[in-house]
N, C-alpha and C positions, 0 to 999 in steps of 0.2 A: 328584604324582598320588596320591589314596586309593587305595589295596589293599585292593580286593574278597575279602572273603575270605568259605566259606561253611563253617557249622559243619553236624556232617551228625549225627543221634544221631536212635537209634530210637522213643523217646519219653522222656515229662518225670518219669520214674520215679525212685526215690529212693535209686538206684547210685549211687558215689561218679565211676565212671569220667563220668556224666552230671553231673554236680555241678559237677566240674571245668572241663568244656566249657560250662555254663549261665558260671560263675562267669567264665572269661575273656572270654567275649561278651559279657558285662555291666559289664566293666572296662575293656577295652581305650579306647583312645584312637581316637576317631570322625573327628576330624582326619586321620589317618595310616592307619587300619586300619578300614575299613566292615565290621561285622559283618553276618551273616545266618545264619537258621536255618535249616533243611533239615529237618523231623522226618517219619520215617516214619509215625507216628500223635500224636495228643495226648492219650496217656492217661497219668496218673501228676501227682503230686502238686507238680510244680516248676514251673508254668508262673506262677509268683508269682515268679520270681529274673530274668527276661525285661522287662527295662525297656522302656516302649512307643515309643522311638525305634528299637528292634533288629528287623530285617522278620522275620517269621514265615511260611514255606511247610511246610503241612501235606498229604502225598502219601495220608495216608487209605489207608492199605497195611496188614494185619495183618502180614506177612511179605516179609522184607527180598526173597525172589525176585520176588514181585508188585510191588513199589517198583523195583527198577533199572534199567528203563525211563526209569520218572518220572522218577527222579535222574536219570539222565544227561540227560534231555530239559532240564531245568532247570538244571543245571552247565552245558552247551550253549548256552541262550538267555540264560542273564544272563549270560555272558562270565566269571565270576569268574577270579581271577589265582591263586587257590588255595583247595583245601577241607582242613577236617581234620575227621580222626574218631579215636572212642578205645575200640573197642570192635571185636574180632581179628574178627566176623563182617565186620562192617562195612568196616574195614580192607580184606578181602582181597576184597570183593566191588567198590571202587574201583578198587582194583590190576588185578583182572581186568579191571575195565572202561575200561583205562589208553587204548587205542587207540581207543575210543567217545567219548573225552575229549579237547576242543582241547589238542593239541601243548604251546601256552603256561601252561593250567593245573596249575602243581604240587601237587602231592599229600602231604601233610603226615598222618603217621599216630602217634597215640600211645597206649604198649601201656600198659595198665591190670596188668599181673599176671607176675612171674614165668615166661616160656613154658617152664622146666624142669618147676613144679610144675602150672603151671595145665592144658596140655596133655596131661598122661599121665593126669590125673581129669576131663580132659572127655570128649564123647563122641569115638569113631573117633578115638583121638588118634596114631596113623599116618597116618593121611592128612593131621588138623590141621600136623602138622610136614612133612607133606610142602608144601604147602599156605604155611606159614611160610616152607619155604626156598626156596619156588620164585618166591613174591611180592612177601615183603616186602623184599627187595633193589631192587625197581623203584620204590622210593618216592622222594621225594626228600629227606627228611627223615622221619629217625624218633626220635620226642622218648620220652624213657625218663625213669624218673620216680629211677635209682640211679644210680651207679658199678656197681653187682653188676649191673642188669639191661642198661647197656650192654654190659656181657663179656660175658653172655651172649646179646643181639642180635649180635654178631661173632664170637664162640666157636661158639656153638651153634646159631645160625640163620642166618649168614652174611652179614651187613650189614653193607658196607663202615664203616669206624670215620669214615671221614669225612661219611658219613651222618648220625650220630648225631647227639643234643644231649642234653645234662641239663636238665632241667625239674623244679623241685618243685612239689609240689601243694600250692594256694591255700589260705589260712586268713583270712576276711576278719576278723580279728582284732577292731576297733573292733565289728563288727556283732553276735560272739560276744560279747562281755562286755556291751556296751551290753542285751542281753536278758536278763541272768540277774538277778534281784532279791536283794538281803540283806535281813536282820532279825536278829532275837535268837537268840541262842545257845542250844543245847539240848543236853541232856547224852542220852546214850541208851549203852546195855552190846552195841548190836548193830549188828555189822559191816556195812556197805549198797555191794555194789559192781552196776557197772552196763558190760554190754556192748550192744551196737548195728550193725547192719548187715541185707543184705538176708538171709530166711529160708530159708538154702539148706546143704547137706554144705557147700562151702567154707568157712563161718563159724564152724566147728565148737563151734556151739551144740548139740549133740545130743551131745556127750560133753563139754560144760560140765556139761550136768545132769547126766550119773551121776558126775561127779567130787564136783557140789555134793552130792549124796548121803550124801557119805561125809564130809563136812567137820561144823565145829556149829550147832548151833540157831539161834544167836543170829548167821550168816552170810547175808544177804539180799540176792539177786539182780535185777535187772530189766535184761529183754532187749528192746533199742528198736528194730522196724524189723516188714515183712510181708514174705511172700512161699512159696513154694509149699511148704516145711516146716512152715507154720505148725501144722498137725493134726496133723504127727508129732511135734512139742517136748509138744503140751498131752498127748498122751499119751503121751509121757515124765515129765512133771511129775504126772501122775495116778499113775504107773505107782512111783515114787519117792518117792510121799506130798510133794512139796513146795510142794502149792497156795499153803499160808501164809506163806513164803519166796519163792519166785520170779513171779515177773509178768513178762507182756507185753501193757505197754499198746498195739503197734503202732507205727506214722511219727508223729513227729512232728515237726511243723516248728521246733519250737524243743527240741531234746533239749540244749539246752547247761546247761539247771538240773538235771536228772538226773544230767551226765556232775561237776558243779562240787559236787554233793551227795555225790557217791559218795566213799569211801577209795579207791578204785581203778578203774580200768575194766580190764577184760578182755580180750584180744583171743586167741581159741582158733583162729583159723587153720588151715586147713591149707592154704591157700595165699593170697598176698596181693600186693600188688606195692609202693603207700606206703598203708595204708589211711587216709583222710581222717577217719574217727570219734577215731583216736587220736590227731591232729593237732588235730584240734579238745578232746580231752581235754584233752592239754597247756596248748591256752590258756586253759582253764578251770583251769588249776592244778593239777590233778590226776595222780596217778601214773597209770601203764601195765604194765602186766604182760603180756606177748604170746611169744608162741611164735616158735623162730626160722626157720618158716615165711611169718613176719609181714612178709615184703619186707623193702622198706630202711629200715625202724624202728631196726634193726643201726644204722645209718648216722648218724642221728638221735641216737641213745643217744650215739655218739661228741660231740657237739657239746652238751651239757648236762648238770649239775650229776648225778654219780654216783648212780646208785636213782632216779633219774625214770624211767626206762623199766629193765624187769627184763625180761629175755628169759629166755625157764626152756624147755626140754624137757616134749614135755608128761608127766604123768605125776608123778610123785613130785615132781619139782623146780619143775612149777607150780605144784601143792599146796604144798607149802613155799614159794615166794614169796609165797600169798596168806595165807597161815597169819604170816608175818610183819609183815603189812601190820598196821599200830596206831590203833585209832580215834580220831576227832576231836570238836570241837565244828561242828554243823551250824548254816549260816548265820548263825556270828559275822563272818565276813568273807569277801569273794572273797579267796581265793588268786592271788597274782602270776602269771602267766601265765609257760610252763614252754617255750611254744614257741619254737624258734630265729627269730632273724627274717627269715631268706631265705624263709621259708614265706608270709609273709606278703601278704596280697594284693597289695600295691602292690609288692612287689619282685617275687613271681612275673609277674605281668602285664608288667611293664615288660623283663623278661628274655624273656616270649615273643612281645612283639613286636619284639624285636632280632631273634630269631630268622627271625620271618615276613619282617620287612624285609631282613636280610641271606642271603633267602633269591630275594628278587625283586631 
């Protein structure tokens, strides 16, 4: 029997926690595991990762209250044998709607972020954890992206340990290098590093720039991704004189020649869970430097070649790891890829349909 399964995500927006879920519904194995999409709206720049054998239900909802209805009315009528989602609103609004839900469909949830760090800087984050501990115990699986963020799904939010699973997040590895182009070699006196993600406080792009402030001249920035900080970085960057140093050219769907150009990518966090930008660094070759708010990067770091991933405090000891960083020759050659290979498409995918099936 196929296992119906339906992936549920608020729109095609270019969060890594939506990335992950495009990415497994796009790999999974069709024979064993039918995929389906659930989006609460189609806005956002990913609906190019959705291959057109994979059905697509669009609920046309701006807000997930006005959608739960819909959802459930559709979880209901197509019978699915399970849904997941990856994203703690979303999450907890299936959880809720567990009894509106056929008995036989389980409920598969996985957290995107840290709930010690992510929670206390979201909003109302007492009631979020109230909310945490009263819900996500009714799941039936909850897929964690660490070792640190299972202890603390069991420790700190109370989900039985038999619940859990380890899951790493996807790297379609072949797809990342196959896109970045070489050429000739060029000599240059200035350092080019490059971070990426959505434009928000978590990214802690806003005290990237007053850090890049204080560093030299010849240090050059570019920050990849949109989103609702975007007016308060540019005037940061006004405010800091660093127009001619840093840039933000926005999304892009192919930021793997940026992250494979840079000495380094950046990851300023203040809070994270695995972030997929530095995963994909990696297999561009490239070094990492992130805070050790940076999720399970820690984890990571364990499993490859010493100084690929520099985990620094931030503040002085960031500054000093980037201050060490040594420049290169640009696009004399791709860099061997740095990524472990469990991250890897084809091995994640194949690990989270064991999961699904030895779940049903």
């Amino acid at each position: 029997m196929t296992i119906k399964l339906a992936f549920v995500l608020p729109s095609f927006a270019g969060g890594g926690a939506e990335r992950v879920l495009l990415q497994l519904a796009s790999s999974i194995d069709n024979s064993v595991i039918s995929p389906n999409l659930i989006m609460l709206n189609s806005h956002g720049p990913n609906a190019y990762m959705v291959p057109p054998n994979v059905p697509v239900e669009i609920l046309n909802k701006s807000r997930l209250r006005y959608a739960i209805p819909a959802l459930v009315r559709n979880i209901r009528r197509q019978k699915f044998n399970a849904v997941i989602s990856s994203l703690g609103y979303i999450n907890l609004a299936l959880l809720a709607s567990r009894k509106a839900l056929p008995s036989s469909t389980k409920i598969i949830i996985r957290e995107a972020n840290m709930p010690s760090l992510s929670l206390p800087n979201g909003p109302r984050p007492r009631l979020m954890l109230w909310l945490y501990k009263h819900y996500y115990s009714r799941a039936d699986t909850v897929i964690c992206t660490s070792k640190l963020m299972m202890n603390e799904m069991e420790e700190y939010i109370g989900v039985e340990r038999n619940k859990l699973c380890l899951l790493s997040n996807p790297v379609d590895l072949k797809r990342v290098r196959k896109n970045i182009p070489t050429g000739s070699a060029t000599k240059s006196d200035k350092l080019y590093f490059v971070a990426a993600g959505r434009l928000t406080r978590q990214k802690g792009f806003d005290r990237l720039l007053e850090m890049f402030s204080d560093l030299p001249k010849t240090y050059n920035l570019k920050i990849l991704g949109d989103g609702p900080d975007r007016r308060l970085l540019e005037l940061k960057i006004d405010k800091f004189g660093l127009g001619d140093r840093v840039f933000m050219p926005g999304f892009k769907e192919n930021p793997w020649i940026d992250y494979s150009e840079a000495d380094a990518f950046l990851m300023p966090s203040r809070w994270e869970g695995l972030p997929n930008a530095a995963l994909e660094a990696l297999a561009c070759g490239t070094p990492v430097i992130a805070t050790p708010e940076s999720g399970a990067l820690i984890e990571v770091a364990e499993k490859i070649p010493n100084g690929t991933i520099t985990i620094a405090s931030w503040g002085q000891p960031f500054i000093s790891a980037i201050s060490e960083i040594i420049g290169k020759e640009k696009n004399k050659e791709l860099r061997a890829s740095l990524l472990p290979e469990e991250y890897e498409l084809s091995k994640v995918t194949e690990h989270f349909e064991s999961i699904v099936k030895r779940l049903l």
